[in-house]
N, C-alpha and C positions, 0 to 999 in steps of 0.2 A: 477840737472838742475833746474832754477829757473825761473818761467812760469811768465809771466805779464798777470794778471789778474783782472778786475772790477767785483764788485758785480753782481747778478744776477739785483738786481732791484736799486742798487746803483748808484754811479759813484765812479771813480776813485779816489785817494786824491795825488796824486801826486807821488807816491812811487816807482811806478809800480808795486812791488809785495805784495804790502801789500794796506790793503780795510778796509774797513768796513762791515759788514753783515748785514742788514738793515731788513731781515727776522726776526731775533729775535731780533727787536726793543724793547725788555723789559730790554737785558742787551747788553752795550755797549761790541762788540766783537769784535777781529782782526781776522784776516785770510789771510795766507798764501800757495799759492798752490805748492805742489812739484809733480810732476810726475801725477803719479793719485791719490796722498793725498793732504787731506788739512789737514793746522796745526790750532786748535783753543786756544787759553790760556786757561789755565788748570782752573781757576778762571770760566769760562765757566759752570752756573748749572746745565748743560744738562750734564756734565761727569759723575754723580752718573748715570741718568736716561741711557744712552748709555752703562756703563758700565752692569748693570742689562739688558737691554735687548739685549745683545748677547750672553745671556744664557736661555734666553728666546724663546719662538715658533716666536715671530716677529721679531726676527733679520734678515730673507731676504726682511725684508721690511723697514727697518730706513737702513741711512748712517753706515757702515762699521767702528767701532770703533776700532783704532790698538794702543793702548795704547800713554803711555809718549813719546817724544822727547824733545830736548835740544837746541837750540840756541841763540849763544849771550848769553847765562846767564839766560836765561829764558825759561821756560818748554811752553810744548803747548802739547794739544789733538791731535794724528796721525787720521783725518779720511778722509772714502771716498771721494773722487769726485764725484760724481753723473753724472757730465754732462760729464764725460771722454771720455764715448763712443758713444757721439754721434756729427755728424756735424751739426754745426749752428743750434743748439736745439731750440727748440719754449718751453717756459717755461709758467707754469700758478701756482700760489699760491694760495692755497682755505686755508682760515681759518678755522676750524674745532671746532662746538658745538655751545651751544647756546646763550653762555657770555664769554666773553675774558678777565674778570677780573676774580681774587681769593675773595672767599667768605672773603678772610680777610683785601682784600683791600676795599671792601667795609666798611667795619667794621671800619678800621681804618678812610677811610675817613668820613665816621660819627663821628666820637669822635672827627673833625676838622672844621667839616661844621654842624649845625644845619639844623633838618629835616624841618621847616618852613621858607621862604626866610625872610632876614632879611630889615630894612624899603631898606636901600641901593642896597640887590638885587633889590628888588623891581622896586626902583626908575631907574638902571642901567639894568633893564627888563634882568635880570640873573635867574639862576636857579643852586642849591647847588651842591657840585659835585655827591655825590651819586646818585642823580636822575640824574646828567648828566651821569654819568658810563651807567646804567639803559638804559637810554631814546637814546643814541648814538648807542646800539644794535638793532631799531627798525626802523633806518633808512636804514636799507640794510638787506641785507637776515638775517643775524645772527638769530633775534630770530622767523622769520618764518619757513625759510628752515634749521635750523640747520648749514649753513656752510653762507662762505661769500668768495666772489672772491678779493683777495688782489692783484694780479699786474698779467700784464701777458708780455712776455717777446717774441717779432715774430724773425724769423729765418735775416731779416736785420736790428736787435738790439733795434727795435723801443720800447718802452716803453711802455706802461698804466697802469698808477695808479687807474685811474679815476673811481673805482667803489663804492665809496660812498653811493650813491644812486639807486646800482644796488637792486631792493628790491623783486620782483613778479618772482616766475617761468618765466613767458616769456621773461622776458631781460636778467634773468641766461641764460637759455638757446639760447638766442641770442649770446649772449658772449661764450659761449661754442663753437657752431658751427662758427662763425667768428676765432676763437683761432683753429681748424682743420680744418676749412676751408673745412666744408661739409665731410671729408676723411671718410667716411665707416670705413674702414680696421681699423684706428688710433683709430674711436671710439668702436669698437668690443677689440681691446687688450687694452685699457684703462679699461675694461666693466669688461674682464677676469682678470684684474691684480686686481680692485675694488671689485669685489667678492671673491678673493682670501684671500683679505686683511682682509673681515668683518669675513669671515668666522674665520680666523687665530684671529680677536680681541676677538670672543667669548670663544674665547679658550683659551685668556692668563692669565698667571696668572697675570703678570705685569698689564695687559690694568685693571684687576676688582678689582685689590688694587690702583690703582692710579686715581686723581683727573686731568684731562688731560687738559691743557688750555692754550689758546692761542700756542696750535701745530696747523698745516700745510698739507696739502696734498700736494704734489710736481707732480706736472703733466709734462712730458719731452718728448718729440717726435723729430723728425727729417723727412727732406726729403724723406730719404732712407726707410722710413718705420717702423723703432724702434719706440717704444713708451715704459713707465712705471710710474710707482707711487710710491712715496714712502713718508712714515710719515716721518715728521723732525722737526726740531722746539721742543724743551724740558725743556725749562728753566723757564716754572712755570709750569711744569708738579708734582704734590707734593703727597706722601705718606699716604692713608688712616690709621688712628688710628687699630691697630693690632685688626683681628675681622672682620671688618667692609668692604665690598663690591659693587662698583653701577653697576647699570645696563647699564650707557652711554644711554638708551631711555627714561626712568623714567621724568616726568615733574620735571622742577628745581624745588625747593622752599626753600627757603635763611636758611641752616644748613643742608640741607641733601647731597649738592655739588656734586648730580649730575650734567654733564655739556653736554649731550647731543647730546655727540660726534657722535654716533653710528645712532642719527635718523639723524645728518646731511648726514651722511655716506649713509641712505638711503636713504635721497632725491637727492643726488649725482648720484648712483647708478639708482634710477628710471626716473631723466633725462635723461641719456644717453639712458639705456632702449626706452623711449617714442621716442629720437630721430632715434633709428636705425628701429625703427619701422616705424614712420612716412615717411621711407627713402624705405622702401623694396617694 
């Protein structure tokens, strides 16, 4: 059976059942829903990463990886549905760490843009990219709070993107409760499923050889009361040199790639925290 489906934060392209995935805007992805799977192209860099972890301690926590299928002539990744089981889900996307670039896309865009603005920035009052990579995490949570709110999706479809300049604890947290809508209950099993989760990252093998960037916390709830979490987002997620392990809290500093994932994860956790308190 062949489901018509739009993106969580997309729109439609005309197809009906075929979209765009606009969550991992780093590589251009299709997606197809069957049942309670979706199909991704296998070209998709998140297959090594999915495959490794469901062998791993975090696999009840990423999207359900079920290998190859075939159609049409073209292979695609079997995975999860996430939002299968629930009605008219309210959805929120947290960016996860404290930079969203790879240490080596810095790198490269330096070998392309010189580190001093040239007479032309200048004159056209620009600024190189590498300092823009840089300087664009310091307008929103990213490199305060370790995470950043990327879209959030209400239970009658409506949209927002609009967190740009979501930047201070208090408008996170404004945006949190507007997104549960004050719910106790929603934010107590968000709270449990968020300490379950850091607990399980300290513990993995995968989470302390990998270089984690640009993933996703997926936040899903419903009317009825469901709520969960779940890491997604993996396609510049990249393999430390054999040896070599980060902590995910450790301060960046440009070669050691750490990415900070872990303190975002704590100020996530200590929002919700403050707010169930502030609520008792």
């Amino acid at each position: 059976v062949w489901l018509n489906f739009t993106s969580i934060f997309g729109r439609s392209n005309g197809l009906g059942n075929i979209c765009t995935v606009v969550r991992d805007f780093y590589w251009v992805t299709f997606v197809i829903h069957v049942s309670a799977f979706m199909l991704l192209l296998t070209k998709s860099p998140s297959q090594r990463c999915l495959s490794l972890l469901m062998k791993d301690v975090l696999q009840p926590y990423v999207p359900g990886y079920h290998g190859d299928v075939e159609k049409d002539g073209q292979k695609y990744n079997q995975m999860e549905d996430l939002l299968a089981e629930f009605d008219c889900p309210c959805v929120m996307d947290c960016k996860m760490g404290v930079r969203t670039y790879l240490e080596e896309e810095l790198t490269k865009a330096r070998k392309k843009w010189t580190q001093c603005p040239t007479p032309e920035e200048n004159e056209q009052k620009t600024v190189t990219k590498p300092r823009y990579m840089q300087w664009r995490e310091t307008i929103s949570s990213t490199a305060t709070l370790g995470f950043r709110i990327e879209g959030v999706k209400k239970e009658d479809g409506t949209v927002n993107r609009d967190f740009k300049k979501t930047k201070t604890r208090e408008q996170v947290t404004l945006a949190f409760h507007d997104f549960v809508k004050g719910n106790k209950d929603i934010l107590n099993l968000y709270l449990e499923r968020l300490k379950e989760i850091r607990g399980t990252l300290e513990i993995s093998q995968f989470f302390k050889t990998h270089e984690v960037i640009g993933s996703s916390l997926l936040f899903v709830h419903d009317s009825k009361g469901r709520a969960k979490v779940w890491m997604i987002d993996f396609g510049k997620t990249t393999p430390l040199p054999e040896g070599q392990e980060l902590t995910h809290r450790a301060t960046w500093e440009e070669g050691n790639r750490e990415d900070g994932y872990l303190s975002g994860l704590d100020s996530v956790v200590n929002i919700i925290s403050s707010m169930l308190d502030s609520e008792t």
